[in-house]
C-alpha positions as CSV (number, residue, x, y, z in Angstrom):
1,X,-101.5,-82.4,-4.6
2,X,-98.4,-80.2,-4.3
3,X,-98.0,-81.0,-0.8
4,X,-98.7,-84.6,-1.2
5,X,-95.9,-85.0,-3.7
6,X,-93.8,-82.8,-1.7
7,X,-94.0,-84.5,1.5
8,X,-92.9,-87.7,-1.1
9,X,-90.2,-86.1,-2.3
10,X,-88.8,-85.4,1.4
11,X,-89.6,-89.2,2.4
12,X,-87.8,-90.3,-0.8
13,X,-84.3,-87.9,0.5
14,X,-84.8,-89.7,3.7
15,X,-84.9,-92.7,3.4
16,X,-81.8,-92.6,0.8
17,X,-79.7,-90.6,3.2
18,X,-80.8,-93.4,6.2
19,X,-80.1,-96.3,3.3
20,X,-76.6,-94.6,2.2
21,X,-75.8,-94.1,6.3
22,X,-75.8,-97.7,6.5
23,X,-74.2,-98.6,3.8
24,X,-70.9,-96.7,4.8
25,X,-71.2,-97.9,8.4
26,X,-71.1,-101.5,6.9
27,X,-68.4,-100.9,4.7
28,X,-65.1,-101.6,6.4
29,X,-62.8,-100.0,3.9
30,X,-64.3,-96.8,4.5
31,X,-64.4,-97.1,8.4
32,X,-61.0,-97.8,8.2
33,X,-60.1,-95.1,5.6
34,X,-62.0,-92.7,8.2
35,X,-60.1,-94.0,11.3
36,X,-57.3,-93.6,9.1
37,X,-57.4,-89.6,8.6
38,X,-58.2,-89.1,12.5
39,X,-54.8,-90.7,13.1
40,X,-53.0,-89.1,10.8
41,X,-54.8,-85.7,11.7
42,X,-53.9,-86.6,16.0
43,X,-50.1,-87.7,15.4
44,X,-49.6,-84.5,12.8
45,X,-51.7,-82.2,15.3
46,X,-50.2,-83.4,18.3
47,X,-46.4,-83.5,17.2
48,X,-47.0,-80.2,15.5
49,X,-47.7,-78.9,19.4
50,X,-45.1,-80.5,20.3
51,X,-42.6,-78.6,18.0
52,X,-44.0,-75.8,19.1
53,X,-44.1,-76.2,22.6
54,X,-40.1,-76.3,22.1
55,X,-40.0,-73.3,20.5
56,X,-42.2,-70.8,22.7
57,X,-40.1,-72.0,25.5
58,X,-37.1,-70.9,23.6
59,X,-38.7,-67.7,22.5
60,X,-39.9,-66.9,26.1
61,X,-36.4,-67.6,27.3
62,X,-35.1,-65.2,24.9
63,X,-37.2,-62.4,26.4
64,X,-36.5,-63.1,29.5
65,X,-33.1,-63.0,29.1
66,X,-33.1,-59.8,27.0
67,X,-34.7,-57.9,29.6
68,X,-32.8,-59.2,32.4
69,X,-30.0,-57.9,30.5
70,X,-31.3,-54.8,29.9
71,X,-31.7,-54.5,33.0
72,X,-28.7,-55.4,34.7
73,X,-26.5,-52.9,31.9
74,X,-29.1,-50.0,33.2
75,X,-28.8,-50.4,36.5
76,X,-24.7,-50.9,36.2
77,X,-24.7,-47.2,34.4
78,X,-26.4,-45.8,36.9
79,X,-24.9,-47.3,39.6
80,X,-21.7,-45.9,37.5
81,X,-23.0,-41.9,37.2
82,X,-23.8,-41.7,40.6
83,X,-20.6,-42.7,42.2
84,X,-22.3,-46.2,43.6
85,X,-20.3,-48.0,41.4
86,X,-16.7,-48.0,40.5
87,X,-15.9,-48.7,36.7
88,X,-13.2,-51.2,37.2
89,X,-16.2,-53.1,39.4
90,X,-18.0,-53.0,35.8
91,X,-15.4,-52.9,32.7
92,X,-18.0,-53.9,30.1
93,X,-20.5,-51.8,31.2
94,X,-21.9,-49.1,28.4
95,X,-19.2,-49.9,25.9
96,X,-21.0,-49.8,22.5
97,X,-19.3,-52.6,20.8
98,X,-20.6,-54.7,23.9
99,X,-23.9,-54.2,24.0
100,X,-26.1,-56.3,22.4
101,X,-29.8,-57.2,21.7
102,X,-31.5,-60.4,20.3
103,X,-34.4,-60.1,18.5
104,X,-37.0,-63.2,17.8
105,X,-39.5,-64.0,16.0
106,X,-42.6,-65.2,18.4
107,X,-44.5,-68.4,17.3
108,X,-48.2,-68.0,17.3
109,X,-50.2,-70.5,19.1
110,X,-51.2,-73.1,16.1
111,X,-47.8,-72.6,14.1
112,X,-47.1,-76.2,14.8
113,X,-50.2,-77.1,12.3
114,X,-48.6,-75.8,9.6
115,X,-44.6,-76.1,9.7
116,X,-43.7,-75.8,6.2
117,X,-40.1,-74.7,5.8
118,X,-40.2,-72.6,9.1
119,X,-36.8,-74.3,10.1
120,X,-35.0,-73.4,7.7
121,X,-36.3,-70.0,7.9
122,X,-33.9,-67.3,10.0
123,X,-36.2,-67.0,13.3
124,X,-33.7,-65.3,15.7
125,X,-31.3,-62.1,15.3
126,X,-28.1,-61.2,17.2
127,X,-27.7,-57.7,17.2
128,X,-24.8,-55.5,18.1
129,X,-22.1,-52.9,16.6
130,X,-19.6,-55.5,15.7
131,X,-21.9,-58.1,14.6
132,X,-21.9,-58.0,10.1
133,X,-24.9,-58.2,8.2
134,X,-24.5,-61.9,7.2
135,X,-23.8,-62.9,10.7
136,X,-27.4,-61.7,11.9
137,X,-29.0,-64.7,11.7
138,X,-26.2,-67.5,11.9
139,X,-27.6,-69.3,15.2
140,X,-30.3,-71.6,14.0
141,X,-31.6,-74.5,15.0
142,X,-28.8,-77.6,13.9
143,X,-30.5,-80.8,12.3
144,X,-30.2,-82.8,10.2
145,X,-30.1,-81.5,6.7
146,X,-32.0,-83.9,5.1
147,X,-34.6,-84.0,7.2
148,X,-35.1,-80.4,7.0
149,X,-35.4,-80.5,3.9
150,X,-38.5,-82.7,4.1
151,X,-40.1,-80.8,6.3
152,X,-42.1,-81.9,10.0
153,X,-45.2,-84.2,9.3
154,X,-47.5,-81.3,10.5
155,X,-51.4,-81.3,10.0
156,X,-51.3,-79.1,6.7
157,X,-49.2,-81.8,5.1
158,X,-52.1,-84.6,5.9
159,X,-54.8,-81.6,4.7
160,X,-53.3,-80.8,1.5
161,X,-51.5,-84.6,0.1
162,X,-53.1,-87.0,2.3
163,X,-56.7,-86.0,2.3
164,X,-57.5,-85.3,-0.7
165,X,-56.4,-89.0,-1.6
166,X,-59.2,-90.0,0.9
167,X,-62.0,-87.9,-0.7
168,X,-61.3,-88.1,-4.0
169,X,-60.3,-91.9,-3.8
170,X,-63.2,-93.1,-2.0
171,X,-65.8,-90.5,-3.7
172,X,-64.5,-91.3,-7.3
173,X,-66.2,-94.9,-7.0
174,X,-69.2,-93.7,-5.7
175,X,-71.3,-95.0,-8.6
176,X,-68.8,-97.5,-10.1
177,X,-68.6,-99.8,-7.9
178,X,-72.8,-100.2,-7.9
179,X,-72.3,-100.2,-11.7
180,X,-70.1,-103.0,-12.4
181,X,-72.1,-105.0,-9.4
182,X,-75.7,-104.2,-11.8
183,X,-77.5,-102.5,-8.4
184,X,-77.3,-98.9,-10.3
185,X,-79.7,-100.2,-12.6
186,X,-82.1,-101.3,-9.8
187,X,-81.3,-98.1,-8.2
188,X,-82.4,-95.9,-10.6
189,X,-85.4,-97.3,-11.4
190,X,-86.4,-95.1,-8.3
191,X,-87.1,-91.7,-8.7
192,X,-83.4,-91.0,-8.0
193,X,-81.7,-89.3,-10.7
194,X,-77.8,-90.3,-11.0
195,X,-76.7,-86.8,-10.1
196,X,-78.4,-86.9,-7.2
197,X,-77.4,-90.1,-5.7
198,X,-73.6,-89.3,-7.0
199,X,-74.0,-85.9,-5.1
200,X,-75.2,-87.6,-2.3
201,X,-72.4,-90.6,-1.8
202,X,-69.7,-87.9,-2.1
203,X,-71.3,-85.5,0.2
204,X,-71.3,-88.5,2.7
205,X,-67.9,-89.4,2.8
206,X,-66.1,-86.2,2.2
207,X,-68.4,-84.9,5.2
208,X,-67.3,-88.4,7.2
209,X,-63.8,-87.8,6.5
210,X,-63.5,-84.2,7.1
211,X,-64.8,-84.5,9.8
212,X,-62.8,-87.2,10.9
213,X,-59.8,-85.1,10.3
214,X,-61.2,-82.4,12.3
215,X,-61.6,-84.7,15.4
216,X,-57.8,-85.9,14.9
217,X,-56.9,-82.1,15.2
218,X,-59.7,-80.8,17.9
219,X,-58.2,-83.9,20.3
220,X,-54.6,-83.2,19.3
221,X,-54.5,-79.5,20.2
222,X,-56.6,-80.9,23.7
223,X,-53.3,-83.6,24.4
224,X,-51.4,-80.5,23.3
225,X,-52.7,-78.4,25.9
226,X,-52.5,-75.4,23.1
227,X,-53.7,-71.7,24.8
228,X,-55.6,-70.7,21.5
229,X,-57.1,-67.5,23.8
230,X,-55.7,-65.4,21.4
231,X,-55.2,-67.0,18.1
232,X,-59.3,-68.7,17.7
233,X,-59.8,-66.6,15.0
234,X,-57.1,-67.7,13.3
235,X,-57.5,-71.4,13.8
236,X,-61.4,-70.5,12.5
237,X,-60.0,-69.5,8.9
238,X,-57.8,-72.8,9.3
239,X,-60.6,-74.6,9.4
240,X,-62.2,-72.8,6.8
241,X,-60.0,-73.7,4.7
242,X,-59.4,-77.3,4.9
243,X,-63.5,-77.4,4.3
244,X,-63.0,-75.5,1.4
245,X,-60.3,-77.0,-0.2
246,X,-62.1,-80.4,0.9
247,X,-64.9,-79.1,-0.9
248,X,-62.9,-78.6,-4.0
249,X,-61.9,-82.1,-4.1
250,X,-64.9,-83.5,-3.5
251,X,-65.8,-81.6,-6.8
252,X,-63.3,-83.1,-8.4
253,X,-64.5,-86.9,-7.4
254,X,-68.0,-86.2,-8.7
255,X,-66.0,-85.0,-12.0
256,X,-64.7,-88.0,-12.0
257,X,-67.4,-90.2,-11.9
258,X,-69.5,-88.1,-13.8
259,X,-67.4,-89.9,-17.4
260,X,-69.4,-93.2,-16.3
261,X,-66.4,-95.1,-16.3
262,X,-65.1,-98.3,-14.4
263,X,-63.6,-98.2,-10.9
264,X,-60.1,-99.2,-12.1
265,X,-60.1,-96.1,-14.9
266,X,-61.8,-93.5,-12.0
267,X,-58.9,-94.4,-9.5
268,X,-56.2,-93.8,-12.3
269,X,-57.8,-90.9,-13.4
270,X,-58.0,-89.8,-9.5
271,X,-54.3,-90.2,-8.9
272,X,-53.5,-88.5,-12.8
273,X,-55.7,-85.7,-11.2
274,X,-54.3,-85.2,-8.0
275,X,-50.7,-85.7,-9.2
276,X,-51.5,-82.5,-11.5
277,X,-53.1,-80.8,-8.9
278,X,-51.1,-80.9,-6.1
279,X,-47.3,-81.9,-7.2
280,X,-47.2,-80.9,-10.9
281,X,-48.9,-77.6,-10.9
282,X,-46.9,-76.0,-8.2
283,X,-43.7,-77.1,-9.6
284,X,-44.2,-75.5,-12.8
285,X,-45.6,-72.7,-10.8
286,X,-42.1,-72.1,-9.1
287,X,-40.1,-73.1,-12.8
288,X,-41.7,-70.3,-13.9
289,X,-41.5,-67.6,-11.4
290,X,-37.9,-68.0,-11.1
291,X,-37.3,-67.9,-15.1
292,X,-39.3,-65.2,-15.4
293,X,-37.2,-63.5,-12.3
294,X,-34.0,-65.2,-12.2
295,X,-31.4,-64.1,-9.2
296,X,-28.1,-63.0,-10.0
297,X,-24.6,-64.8,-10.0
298,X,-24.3,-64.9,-5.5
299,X,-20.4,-65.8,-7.2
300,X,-20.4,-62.1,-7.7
301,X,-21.8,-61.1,-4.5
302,X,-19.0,-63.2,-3.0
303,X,-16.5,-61.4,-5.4
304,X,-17.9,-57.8,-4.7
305,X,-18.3,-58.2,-0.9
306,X,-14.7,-59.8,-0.5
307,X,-12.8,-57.0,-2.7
308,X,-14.8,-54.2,-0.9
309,X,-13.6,-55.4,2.1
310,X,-10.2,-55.6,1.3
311,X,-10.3,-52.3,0.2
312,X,-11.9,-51.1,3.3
313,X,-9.5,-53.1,5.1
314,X,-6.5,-51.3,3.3
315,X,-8.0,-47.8,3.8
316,X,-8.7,-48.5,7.5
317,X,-7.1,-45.8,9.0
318,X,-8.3,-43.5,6.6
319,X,-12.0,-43.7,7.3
320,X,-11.4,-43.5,10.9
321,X,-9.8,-39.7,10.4
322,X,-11.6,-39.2,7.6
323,X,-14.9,-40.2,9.8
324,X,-13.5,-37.6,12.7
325,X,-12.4,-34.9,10.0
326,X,-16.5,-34.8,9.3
327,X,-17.5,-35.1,13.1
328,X,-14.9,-32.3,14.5
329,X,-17.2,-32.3,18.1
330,X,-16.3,-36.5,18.7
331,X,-12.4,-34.9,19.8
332,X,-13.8,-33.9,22.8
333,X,-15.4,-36.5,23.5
334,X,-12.8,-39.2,22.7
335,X,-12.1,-41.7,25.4
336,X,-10.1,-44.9,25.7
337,X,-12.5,-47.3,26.4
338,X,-12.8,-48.5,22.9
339,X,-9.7,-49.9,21.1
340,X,-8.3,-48.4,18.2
341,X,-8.8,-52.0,16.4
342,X,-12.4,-51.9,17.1
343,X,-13.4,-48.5,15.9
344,X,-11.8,-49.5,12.3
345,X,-13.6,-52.5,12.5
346,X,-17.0,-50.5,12.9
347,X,-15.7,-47.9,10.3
348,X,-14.5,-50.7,8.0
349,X,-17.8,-52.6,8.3
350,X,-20.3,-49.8,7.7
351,X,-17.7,-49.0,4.4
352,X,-18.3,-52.5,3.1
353,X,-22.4,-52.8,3.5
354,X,-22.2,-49.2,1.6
355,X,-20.5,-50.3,-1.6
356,X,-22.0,-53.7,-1.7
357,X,-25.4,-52.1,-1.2
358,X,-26.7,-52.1,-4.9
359,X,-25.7,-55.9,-5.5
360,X,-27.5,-56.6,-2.4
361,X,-30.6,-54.1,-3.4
362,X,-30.2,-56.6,-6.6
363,X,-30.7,-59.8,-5.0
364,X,-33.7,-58.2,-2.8
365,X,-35.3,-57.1,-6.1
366,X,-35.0,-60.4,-8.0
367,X,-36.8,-62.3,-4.5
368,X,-39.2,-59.3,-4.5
369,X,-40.2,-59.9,-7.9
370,X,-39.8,-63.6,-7.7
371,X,-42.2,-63.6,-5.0
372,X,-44.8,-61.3,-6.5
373,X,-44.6,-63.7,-9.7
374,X,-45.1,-67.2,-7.4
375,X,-47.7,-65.2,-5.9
376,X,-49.2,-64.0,-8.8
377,X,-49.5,-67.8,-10.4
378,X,-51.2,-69.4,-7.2
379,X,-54.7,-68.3,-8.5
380,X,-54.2,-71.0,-10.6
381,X,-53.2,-73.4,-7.9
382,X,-55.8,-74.6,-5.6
383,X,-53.0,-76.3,-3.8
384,X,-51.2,-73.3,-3.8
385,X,-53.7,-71.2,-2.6
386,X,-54.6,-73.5,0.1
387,X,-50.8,-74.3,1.5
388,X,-50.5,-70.6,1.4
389,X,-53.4,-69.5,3.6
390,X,-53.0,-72.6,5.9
391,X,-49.0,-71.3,6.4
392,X,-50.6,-67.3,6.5
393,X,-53.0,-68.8,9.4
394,X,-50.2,-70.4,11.6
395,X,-47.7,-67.8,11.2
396,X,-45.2,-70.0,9.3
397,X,-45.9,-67.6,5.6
398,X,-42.7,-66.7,3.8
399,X,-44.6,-63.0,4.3
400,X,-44.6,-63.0,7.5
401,X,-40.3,-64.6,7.7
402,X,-39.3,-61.7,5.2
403,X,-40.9,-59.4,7.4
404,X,-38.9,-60.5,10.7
405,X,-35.8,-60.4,8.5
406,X,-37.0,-57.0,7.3
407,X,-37.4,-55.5,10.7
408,X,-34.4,-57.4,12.1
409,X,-32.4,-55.1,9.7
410,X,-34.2,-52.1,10.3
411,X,-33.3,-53.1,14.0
412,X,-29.5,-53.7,12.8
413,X,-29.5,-50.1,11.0
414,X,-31.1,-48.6,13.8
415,X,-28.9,-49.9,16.4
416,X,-25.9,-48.7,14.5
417,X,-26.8,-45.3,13.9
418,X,-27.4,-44.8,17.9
419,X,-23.9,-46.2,18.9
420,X,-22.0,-45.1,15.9
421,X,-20.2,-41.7,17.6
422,X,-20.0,-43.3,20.9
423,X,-17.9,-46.1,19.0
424,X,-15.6,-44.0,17.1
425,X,-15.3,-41.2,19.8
426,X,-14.3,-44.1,22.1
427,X,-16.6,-43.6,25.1
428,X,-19.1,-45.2,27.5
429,X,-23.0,-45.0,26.7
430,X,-24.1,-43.2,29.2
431,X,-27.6,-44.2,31.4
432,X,-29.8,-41.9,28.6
433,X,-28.2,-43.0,25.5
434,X,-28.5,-46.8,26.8
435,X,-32.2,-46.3,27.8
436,X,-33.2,-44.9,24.1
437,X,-31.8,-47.9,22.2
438,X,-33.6,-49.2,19.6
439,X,-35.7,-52.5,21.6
440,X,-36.5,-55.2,19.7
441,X,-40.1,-55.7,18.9
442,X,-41.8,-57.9,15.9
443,X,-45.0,-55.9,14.4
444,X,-47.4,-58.3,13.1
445,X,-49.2,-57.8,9.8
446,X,-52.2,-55.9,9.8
447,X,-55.8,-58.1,10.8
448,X,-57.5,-56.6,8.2
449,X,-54.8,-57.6,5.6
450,X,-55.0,-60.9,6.8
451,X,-58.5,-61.4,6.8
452,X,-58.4,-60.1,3.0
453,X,-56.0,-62.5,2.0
454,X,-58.1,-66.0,3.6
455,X,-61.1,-64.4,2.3
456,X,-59.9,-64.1,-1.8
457,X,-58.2,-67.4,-1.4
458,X,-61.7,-69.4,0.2
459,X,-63.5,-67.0,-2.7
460,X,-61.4,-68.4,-5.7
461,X,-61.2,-72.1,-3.8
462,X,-65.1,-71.9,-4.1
463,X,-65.0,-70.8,-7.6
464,X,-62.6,-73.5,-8.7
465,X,-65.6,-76.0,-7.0
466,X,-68.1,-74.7,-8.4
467,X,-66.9,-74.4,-11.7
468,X,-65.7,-78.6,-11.6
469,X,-69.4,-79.3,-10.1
470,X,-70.8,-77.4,-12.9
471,X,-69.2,-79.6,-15.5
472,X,-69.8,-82.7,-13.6
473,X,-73.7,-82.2,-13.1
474,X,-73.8,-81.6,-16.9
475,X,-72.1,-84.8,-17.4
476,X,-74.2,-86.6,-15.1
477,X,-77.3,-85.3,-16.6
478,X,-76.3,-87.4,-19.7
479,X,-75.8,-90.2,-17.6
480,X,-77.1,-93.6,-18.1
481,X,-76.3,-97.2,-16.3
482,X,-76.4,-99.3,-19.8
């Protein structure tokens, strides 16, 4: 008897997933809704690659060019030490104010699926002893301002504004439309109970449009020709995430429809919804994180940097014998080959950064804590947490930019403290001192902090879908077709 009503049970799912199958292959809105997303998912997939393709040339270029220089400075100095060479044959070769480094931030192979602000993020660093602290990172890319502003169409802008619209939009008249037309009624009179058949329309088309979406992206990284050898796990929790956060919103759709309403009052309470979600929330999000942290006056970083280096400026001459009274052993050392104007400059420099050094540990305070409070609120976010961990996946995360510009200073400070008594004293670097330079290198963040981060933000993106679908499967309960 069990069995028996078992085995009806199964034939009953069946034959309304094969009835519901056909339905959406007949029903031209959705086909075209679904050829819709795999467009939208190609173009954004395959321009993102594009983008990127640009920029790992211009990365690998930078290398290239850094080594070759490298290089060609070692081999002059040695050439130099062992009589090969004579020094007017190489003038520039081991002065300390000459020598320079770049240091670059490397794209990862999918950052062109997730853009996000990255061009108007500092991504490259020009590094030398004459070269102040605001300067570092003056040669970006030159476009136009407007359009940076918007941002690239890249995949994560059709995952987190454009898709949801799709899912929640078509699943939000799942049982509407069938309402208003009288077939619920005849529909139900089956042994199908309204939560079911609710649960099963928007399980269909989410599924059909995710999927979609994912076909856009798996044919636009193949156009692409994208090397993901060493990035798949990465591009796994991207996935993940645009499943989980499609999830979500297909939560939200059976919410929706779980009120019983008509198909005009579901779609504005759709768009209500989703103008909360993903435009509202996050603004108030950012209001509030930078009341709660506000910067302080840059007028008075302007002021405070200006009068210190007027100061400096004045007392040039000072700190240079001042700098020699201290280091007694540079007078035997002191050469000619750096100019007296240049050694001030240095002197001058490093005298400005100290005494603007608390309004500047100031400002990185206030962004510190601005940060931690932005971070702090995306819990409450779904579109927040998702943007975040799709930007964290590619590479593009505001963590992973403050840590180049972190390191890029470190670099700066580093570089500095190696060529600092070579600069005042005058001299040459000679082959040694060249060799143990400070070489630029980006450390990326740790795997296992990475991994914690996509796995809390898929955790708390399921727990905002389960707790919607909760709510709506108590609500459909209730519901009746009269």
């Amino acid at each position: 008897m069990v069995d028996r009503k078992t085995n009806k049970d199964r034939r009953l799912r069946t034959g309304l997933l094969k009835a519901e199958l056909a339905l959406l292959r007949h029903d031209r809105l959705f086909v075209i809704g679904s050829l819709f997303a795999l467009l939208l998912a190609l173009y954004a997939t395959f321009g993102g690659m594009q983008w990127q393709g640009v920029r790992g040339v211009a990365h690998a270029e930078g290398v290239m060019r850094v080594a070759a220089a490298i290089q060609r400075e070692a081999t002059q100095l040695g050439a130099i030490e062992s009589g090969e060479l004579a020094i007017s044959d190489a003038a520039a070769a081991g002065l300390p104010h000459v020598v320079r480094t770049e240091f670059a931030l490397p794209p990862t192979a999918i950052s062109g699926l997730a853009i996000g602000d990255a061009e108007l993020r500092p991504t490259y660093a020009s590094i030398s002893a004459t070269t102040r602290m605001h300067e570092m990172f003056r040669f970006q890319e030159v476009d136009n301002p407007v359009l940076l502003g918007w941002g690239r169409f890249d995949l994560a802008f059709v995952v987190i504004y454009l898709l949801p619209l799709l899912i929640a939009g078509f699943g939000c008249v799942a049982l509407s439309a069938d309402h208003e037309s009288r077939v619920l009624q005849i529909v139900l009179s089956q042994p199908v109970s309204a939560r079911r058949l609710a649960t099963l329309r928007v399980i269909l088309r989410g599924s059909v449009l995710v999927l979609a979406t994912l076909l856009g992206l798996a044919s636009g990284l193949l156009l692409g020709q994208a090397d993901l050898t060493a990035s798949v796990d990465h591009l796994a929790w991207f996935i993940a995430i645009i499943l989980f956060y499609s999830v979500f919103w297909g939560a939200v759709a059976l919410w929706i429809i779980s009120f019983g309403r008509s198909s005009e009052t579901n779609a504005l309470m759709m768009v209500i919804v989703w103008a909360v979600i993903v435009l509202i929330a996050p603004a108030i999000n950012t209001f509030i994180a930078r009341e709660i942290s506000p910067m302080p006056s840059r007028l008075e970083y302007i002021v405070a940097t200006r009068e210190a280096e007027n100061a400096a400026n004045r007392g040039g001459r000072e700190l240079l014998q001042n700098y020699l009274l201290d280091h007694p052993e540079l007078e035997a050392a002191r050469s000619d080959a750096v100019s007296p104007f240049i050694k001030t400059f240095f002197l001058v420099q490093r005298e400005v950064e100290r005494v603007i050094e608390p309004i500047v540990a100031r400002f990185a305070a206030a962004e510190n804590a601005q940060e931690r409070t932005r971070q702090a609120l995306r819990w409450v976010s779904p579109r927040d947490l998702a943007s975040e961990s799709l930007l964290w996946s590619t590479g593009n995360s505001v963590v992973r930019f403050a840590d180049f510009e972190r390191q890029a200073r470190d670099l700066r400070a580093d570089w500095l403290r190696a060529v600092e008594s070579a600069v005042v004293a005058g001299r040459r670097l000679t082959a040694d001192e060249f060799s143990q330079l400070p070489r630029p290198e980006f450390r990326e963040v740790a795997r296992a902090e990475f991994f914690q981060r996509h796995a809390s933000s898929v955790f708390v993106l399921l727990l905002f879908s389960i707790i919607v679908s909760f709510d709506a499967f108590r609500r459909l309960k209730k519901f009746s077709p009269a």
